[in-house]
N, C-alpha and C positions, 0 to 999 in steps of 0.2 A: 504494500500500500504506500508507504513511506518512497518509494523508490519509482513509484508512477507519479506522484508530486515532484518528484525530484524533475523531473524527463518534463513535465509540464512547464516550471520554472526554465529550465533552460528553453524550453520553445517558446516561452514570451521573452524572456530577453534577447533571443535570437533574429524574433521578428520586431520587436522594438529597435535595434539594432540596425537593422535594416532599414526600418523609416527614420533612423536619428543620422543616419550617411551623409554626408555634405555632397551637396549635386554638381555633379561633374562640369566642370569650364578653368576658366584659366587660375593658377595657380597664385600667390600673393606671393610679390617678392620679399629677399632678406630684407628690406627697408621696412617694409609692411608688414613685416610676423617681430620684426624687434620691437616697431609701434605699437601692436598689440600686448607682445610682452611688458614695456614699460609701463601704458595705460592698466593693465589687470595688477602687476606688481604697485603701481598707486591706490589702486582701487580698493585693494587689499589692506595695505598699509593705511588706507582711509575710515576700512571698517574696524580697523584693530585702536584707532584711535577714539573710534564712536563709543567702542566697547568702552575703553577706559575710562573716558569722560563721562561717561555715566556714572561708573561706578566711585569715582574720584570724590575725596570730602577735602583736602586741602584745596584751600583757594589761589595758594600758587600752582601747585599741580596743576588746575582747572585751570589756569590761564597758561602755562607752559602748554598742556592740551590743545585749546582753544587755537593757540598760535600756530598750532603742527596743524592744524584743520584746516586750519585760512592755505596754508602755505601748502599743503597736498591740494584743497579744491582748485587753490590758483594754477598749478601744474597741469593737473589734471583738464580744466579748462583751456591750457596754453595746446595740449593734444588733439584740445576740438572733439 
């Protein structure tokens, strides 16, 4: 029983798989996959900043924070 679930799971992710495939045409170049990678590595470093400030109870923290924020959205914005 356990081992026909098993064989089902793999056939949905198999055909999910299949519809998550990026559609074939021209490739991005190294300029355009680094621009990707810096923008998601901001992106990231943006939501790890949201995290903190949240959780942040010093007020210079909060404003050392705050400062990282302005300074990632303004980057991030310079990427378009």
């Amino acid at each position: 029983m356990a081992r026909g679930w098993e064989s089902k799971s793999v056939e949905d992710q198999q055909s999910q798989a299949a519809f998550s495939d990026p559609k074939p045409g021209p490739r991005p170049s190294s300029v355009q996959l680094a621009h990707q990678r810096q923008r998601q590595g901001l992106l990231l470093s943006r939501a790890r900043v949201v995290q903190q400030l949240e959780a942040a109870q010093n007020a210079q923290h909060r404003q050392m924070l705050e400062a990282a924020l302005a300074d990632l959205d303004a980057q991030i914005a310079q990427l378009g």
